[in-house]
C-alpha positions in Angstrom: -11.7 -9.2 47.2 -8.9 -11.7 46.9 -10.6 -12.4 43.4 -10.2 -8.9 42.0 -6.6 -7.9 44.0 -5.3 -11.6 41.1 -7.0 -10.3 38.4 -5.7 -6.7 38.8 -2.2 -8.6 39.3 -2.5 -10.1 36.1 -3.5 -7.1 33.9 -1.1 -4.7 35.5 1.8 -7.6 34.6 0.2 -8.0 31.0 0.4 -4.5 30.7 4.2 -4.1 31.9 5.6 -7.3 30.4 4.2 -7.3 26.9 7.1 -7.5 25.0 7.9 -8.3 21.1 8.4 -6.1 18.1 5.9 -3.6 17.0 2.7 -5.8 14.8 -0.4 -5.0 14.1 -3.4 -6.6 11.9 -3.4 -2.7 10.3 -1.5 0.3 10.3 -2.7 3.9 8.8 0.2 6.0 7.3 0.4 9.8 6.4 1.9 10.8 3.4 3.0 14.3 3.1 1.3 16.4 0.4 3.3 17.7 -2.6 5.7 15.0 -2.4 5.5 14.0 -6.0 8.6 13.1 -7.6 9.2 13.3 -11.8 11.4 11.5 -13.7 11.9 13.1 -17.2 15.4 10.9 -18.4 17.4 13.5 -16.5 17.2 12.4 -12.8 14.1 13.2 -10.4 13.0 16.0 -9.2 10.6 17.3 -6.8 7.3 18.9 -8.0 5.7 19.9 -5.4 2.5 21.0 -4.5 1.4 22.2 -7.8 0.6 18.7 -9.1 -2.2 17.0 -7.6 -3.0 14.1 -9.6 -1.7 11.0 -8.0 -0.2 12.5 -4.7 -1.2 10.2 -1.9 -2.2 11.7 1.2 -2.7 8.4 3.4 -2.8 4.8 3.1 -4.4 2.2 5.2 -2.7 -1.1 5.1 -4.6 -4.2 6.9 -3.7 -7.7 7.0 -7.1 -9.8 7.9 -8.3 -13.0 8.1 -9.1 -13.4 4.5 -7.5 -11.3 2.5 -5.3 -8.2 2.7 -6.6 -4.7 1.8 -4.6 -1.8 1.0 -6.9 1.9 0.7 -5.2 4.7 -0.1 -6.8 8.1 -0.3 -5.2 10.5 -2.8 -5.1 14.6 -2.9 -6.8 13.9 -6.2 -7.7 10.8 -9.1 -8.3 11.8 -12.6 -8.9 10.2 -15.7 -6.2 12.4 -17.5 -3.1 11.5 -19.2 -1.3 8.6 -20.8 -2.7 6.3 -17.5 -1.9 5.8 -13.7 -0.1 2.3 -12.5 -0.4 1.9 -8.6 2.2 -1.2 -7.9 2.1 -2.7 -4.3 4.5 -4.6 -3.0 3.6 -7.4 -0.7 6.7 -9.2 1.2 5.6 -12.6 3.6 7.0 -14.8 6.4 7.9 -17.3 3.5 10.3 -14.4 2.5 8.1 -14.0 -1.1 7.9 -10.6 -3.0 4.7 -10.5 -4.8 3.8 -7.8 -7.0 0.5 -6.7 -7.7 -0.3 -3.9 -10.7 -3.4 -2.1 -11.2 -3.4 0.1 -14.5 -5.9 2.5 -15.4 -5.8 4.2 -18.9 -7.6 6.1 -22.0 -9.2 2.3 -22.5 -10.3 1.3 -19.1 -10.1 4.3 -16.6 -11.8 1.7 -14.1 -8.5 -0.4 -14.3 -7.3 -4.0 -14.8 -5.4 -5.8 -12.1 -2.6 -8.5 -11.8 -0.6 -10.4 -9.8 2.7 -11.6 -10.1 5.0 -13.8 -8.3 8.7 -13.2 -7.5 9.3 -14.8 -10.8 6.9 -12.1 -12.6 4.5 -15.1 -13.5 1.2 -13.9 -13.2 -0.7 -15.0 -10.7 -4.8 -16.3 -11.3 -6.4 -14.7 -8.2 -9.8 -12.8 -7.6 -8.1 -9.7 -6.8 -10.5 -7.0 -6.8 -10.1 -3.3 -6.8 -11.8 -0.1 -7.3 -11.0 3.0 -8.1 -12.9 6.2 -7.1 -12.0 9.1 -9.0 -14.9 11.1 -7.2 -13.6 10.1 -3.7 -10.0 10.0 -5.1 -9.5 6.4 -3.3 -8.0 3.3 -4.6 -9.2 0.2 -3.1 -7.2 -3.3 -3.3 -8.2 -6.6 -1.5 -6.2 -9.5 -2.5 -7.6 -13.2 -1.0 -4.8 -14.2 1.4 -4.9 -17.8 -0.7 -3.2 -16.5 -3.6 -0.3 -15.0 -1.2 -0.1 -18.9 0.5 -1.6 -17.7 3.5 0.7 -15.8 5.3 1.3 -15.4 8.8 2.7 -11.9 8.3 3.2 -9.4 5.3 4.5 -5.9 4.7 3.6 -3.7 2.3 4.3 -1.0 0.0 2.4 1.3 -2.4 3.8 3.6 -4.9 1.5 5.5 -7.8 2.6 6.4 -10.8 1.5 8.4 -14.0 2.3 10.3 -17.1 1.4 13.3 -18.3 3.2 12.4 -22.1 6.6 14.7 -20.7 7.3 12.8 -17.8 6.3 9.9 -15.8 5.4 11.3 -11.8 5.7 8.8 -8.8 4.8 9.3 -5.5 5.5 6.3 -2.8 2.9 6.1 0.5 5.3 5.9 2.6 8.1 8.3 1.2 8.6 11.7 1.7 10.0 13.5 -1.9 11.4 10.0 -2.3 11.0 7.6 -4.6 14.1 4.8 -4.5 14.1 1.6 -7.0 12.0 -0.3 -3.9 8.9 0.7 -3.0 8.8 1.6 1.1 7.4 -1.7 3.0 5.3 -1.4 6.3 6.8 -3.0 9.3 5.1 -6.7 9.7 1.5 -6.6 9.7 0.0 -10.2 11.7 -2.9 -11.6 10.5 -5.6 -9.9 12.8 
């Protein structure tokens, strides 16, 4: 009895005294729908729901042991337009902003994708992605090597495409927003 009374001690007090910032090896965000923003030279503008095509609904970020993965699922992918460019953002403990780009196009709908430091070098990494344009998901895994193995990172995704009017953007993690940043995820510890 004395045995369980000390371990129910200690789980209530690991319960009550947890303390630290909010981190997580993942975190799911919710992105509202007809949030996509244009830019045609004379400012941005909301479009709302009427466009589709690009308009990320939610985005799964994760930070694991070998690699981080970012899947975002879309209210619809298509192989339409001039292309699509989905840019994340990744930020570490070693205060680094790495870049990575996937582009899709009228060439290569399945897309090409690259790396770049905070110096815009690129960066040789076996990043691998996949778009489904049946599912509408985006998939992005980049080996935690090429990112000097982090202990934490946040991240960002933000789509954008053109129609040959306007260019449309549309950030996971802002609402009819779309500033020069992309949005960033609070730290995300490797799980």
């Amino acid at each position: 009895m004395r045995h369980v009374l000390t371990v129910a001690v200690l789980v209530v007090s690991s319960v009550l005294f947890a303390g630290g910032s909010a981190q997580a090896a993942s975190l799911v965000v919710s992105d509202a729908r007809g949030d996509v923003l244009s830019a045609d030279g004379a400012g941005e503008t909301k479009v709302g729901t009427s466009v589709a095509h690009g308009d990320i609904v939610r985005t799964r970020f994760a930070h694991r042991q070998r690699a981080v993965v970012v899947r975002a699922t879309y209210r619809s992918l298509q192989r339409s337009g001039l292309g699509t460019t989905h840019n994340i953002r990744i930020v570490t403990n070693a205060g680094l902003s790495h870049y990575l780009r996937v582009t899709a196009g009228p060439s290569a709908w399945s897309g090409t994708a690259v790396l770049h430091r905070p110096n815009g070098r690129h960066v040789e990494c076996a990043v691998q992605h996949r778009i489904n344009y049946g599912k509408n998901v985006l998939r992005v895994r980049i080996p935690r090597a090429c990112l000097e193995r982090p202990e934490w990172v946040r991240l960002g995704l933000r789509t954008a495409w053109s129609d040959g009017d306007r260019v449309l953007v549309d950030d996971a993690q802002r609402n009819s927003k779309a500033p020069r940043l992309i949005a960033l995820t609070d730290r995300l510890v490797r799980g």
